[in-house]
N, C-alpha and C positions, 0 to 999 in steps of 0.2 A: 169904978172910973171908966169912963168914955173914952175909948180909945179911935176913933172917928171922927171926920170933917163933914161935913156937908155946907153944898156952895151949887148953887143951879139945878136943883136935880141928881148930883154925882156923890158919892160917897167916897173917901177917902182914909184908908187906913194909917193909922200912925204909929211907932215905934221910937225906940229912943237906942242909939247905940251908945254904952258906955265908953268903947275901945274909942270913938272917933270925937266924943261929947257934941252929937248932932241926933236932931229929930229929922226921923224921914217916912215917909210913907209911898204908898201908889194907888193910884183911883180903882176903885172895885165897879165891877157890874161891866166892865168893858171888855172887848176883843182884845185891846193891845197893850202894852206894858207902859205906863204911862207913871214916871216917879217923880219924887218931888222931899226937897230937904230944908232945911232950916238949924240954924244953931238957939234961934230963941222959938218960942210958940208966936210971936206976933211976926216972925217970918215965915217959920212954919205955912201959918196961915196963909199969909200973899203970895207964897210959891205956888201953893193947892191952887189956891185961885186962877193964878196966872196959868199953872199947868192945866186945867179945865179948859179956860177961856181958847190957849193956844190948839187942844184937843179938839174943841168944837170948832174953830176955824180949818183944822188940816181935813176935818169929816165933809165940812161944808165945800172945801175945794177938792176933795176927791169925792164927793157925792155918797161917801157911807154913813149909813148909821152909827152914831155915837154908841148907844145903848146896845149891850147883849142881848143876843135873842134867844130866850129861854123855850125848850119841847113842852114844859108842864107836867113833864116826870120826873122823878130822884128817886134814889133809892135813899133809906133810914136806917142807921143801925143801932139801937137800941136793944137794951138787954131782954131778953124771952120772958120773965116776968111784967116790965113794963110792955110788951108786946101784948102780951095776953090779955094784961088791964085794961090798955087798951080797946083792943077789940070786945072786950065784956061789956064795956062803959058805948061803943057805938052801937052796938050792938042792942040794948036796953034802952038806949035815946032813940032806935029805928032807923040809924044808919050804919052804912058799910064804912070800912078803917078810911077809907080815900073821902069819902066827907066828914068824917069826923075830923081826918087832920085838916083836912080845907077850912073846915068851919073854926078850928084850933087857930090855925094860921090867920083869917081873916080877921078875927079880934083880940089880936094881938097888939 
């Protein structure tokens, strides 16, 4: 199951709370906390929207970037066997673990 919206560019994660019988989420990949609810999924949906739409206006009038600006680093924590496989398998393709995930991640 897909638990995610997309609308413009943005991603949107969703959730369902039992205690309140409402779906709600908040936009991923951004600087600021931006949320957004609904008691059906076809509202759900036009809040995401609306919440976007209104996000890219407040950016547009204070002149910031919508989008998060990622270094190009992370660290991965993955188990020491899977590590090792890993680095076996880039290592025998002729690359080092940082392109083999790059290349992992790219065709995807």
């Amino acid at each position: 199951m897909n638990n995610t919206l997309t609308y413009n560019g943005f991603i949107g994660s969703v959730q369902f709370s039992t205690d309140d019988d409402v779906f709600f989420g908040k936009i991923e990949g951004i600087n600021d906390l931006i949320t957004f609810e609904g008691d059906s999924v076809s509202i759900l949906k036009k809040a995401f929207k609306e919440a976007v739409d209104d996000y890219l206006e407040l950016c547009k009038d204070n002149n910031l970037k919508p989008h998060k600006s990622y270094t190009g680093s992370f660290n991965v924590r993955i188990s020491p066997k899977l590590h090792g496989k890993a680095v076996m398998y880039a290592t025998c393709s002729g690359m080092n673990l940082n392109q083999f995930i790059q290349q992992a991640i790219e065709y995807s």
